[in-house]
C-alpha positions, 0 to 999 in steps of 0.5 A, a space after each residue: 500500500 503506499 503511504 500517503 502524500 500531503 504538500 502544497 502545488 503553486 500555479 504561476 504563469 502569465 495573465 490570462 493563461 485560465 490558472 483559475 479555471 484550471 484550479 476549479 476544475 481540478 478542485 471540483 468546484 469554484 473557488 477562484 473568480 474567472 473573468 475573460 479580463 487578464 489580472 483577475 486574480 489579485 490575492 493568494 487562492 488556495 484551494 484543498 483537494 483530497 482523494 484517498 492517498 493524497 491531499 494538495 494544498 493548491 495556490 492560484 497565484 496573480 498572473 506576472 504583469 511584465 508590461 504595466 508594472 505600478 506599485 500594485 503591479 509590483 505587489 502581486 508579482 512579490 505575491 507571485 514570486 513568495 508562493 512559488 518559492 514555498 511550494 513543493 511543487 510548481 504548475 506552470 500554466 501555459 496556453 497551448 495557443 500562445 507561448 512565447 516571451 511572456 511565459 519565459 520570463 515567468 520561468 526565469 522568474 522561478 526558483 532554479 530548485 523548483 520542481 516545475 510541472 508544465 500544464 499545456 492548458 486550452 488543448 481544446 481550442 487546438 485545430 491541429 495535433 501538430 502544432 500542440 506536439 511542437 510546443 511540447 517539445 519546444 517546452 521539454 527543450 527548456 529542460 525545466 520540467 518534471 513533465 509537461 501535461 496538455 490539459 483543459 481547464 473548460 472540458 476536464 481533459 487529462 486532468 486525473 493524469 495532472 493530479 497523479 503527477 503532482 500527487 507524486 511531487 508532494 512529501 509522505 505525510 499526513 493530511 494537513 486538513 480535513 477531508 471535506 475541507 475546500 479551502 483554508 479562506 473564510 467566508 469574509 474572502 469570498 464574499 469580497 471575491 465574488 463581488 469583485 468577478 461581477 465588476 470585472 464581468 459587468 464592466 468596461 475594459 478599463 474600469 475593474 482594474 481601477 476597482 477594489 472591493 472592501 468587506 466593512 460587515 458580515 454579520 450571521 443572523 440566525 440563518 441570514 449573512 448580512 454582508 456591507 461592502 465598499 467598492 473603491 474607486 480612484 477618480 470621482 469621475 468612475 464613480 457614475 460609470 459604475 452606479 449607472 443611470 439611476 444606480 441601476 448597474 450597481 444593482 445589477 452588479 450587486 444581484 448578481 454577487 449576492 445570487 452567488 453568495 447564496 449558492 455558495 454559502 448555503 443561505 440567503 444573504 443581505 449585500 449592500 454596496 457603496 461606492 467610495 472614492 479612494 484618489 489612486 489607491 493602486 498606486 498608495 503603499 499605505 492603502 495597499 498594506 491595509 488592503 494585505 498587499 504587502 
């Protein structure tokens, strides 16, 4: 009988490449917001899956922004960086699309003791099988990887061959959590991460990036959870474009956080949004410590 395996998998690579799809998917169900937006992604995700000889501890880590790099910028690829130098293994995830310079510099961003798995992901938007098995060995030349897995996040495919190869990177030992567990964040954290995917699903191209969400409350009463919450915003101007004609899209927005609350958490909820003007806080070190950016 073999022994029981336990230990942490950090995934990494550029924005955009469906590192939190690719987590979901592997976890079973949704625990890190998806938009179609690069930098969706801004805090640690760590999500729990448990089969009866292995458990891994997943982070879905920010994509690494090369090109627009301002102090939150800055702040995410630290983030980035600190949670693939403490795993025992590492998910790069690439597009079977796209690799180019981008993920490279990902790479080399890596610590050089690092046992790297490459997940080939979006196989499914492939047309020709010769143009996925040149980019596998185009990536078994970088001669980084343990193995190199084609995978997709939006069908499923290969995705137990991905789980039996990093379930043989992490250490023997025990469990570190229970069984049923899913996640190590509270209730608290999701309700500010699902707020946040509606703004970057409902708004323009821009805006969500200029966007933060603040939990104030989360109260439990009795069977209910009523939840206060700020959105920030960085000039008085976003401020209209993001309530709407009459504050219609801030409801839409908040409807549509609220339902997935509810279904997340098993019980009815009470959400009320405000939006709240804070001038550049991507770019205020103070704020973005007391956001947890470090």
């Amino acid at each position: 009988m073999n022994a029981f395996r336990c230990g942490t998998v950090a995934l990494v690579g550029r924005p955009n490449t469906g590192k939190s799809s690719l987590l979901n998917r592997l976890l079973g169900q949704k625990v890190a917001i998806v938009s179609s937006k690069p930098q969706t992604t801004r805090h640690l995700v760590r999500g729990i899956l448990s089969t009866p000889d292995c458990q891994i501890v997943f982070t879905d880590s920010p994509g690494y922004q090369t090109r627009h790099v301002d102090p939150l910028n800055r702040a995410l690829n630290r983030r980035a960086s600190e949670a693939a130098q403490d795993a025992d293994a590492v998910l790069l995830v690439v597009e079977a699309t796209r690799y180019g310079g981008a993920d490279q510099a990902v790479l080399a961003r890596l610590p050089r003791a690092a046992r790297i798995v490459a997940a080939v992901n979006k196989v499914d938007l492939v047309k020709a099988g010769g143009a996925l098995l040149q980019l596998v060995a185009k990536l078994d030349r970088e001669q980084r990887f343990v193995a190199i897995v084609p995978v997709s996040a939006q069908t499923g495919k290969n995705i137990p061959e991905l789980m039996r190869v990093l379930c043989g990177l992490v250490p023997e030992q025990a469990a570190i959590y229970p069984p049923d567990q899913f996640s190590d964040q509270d209730e608290r954290f999701f309700a500010a991460e699902i707020l946040r995917e509606k703004l970057f699903r409902m708004l323009g191209e821009e805006l969500p990036y200029r966007c933060e969400v603040v939990i104030d409350g989360f109260k439990l009463q009795g069977r209910l959870r009523r939840i206060e919450a700020s959105i920030w915003v960085e000039r008085e101007s976003q401020k209209p474009i993001l309530v709407g004609k009459g504050g219609g899209k801030l409801k839409r927005i908040s409807t549509a956080a609220r339902l997935d609350m509810e279904k997340l958490f098993g019980g009815k909820v009470y959400l009320g949004t405000w939006v709240k003007v804070k001038d550049d806080w991507s770019g205020d070190s103070r704020l973005l410590r007391q956001l947890g950016y470090g």
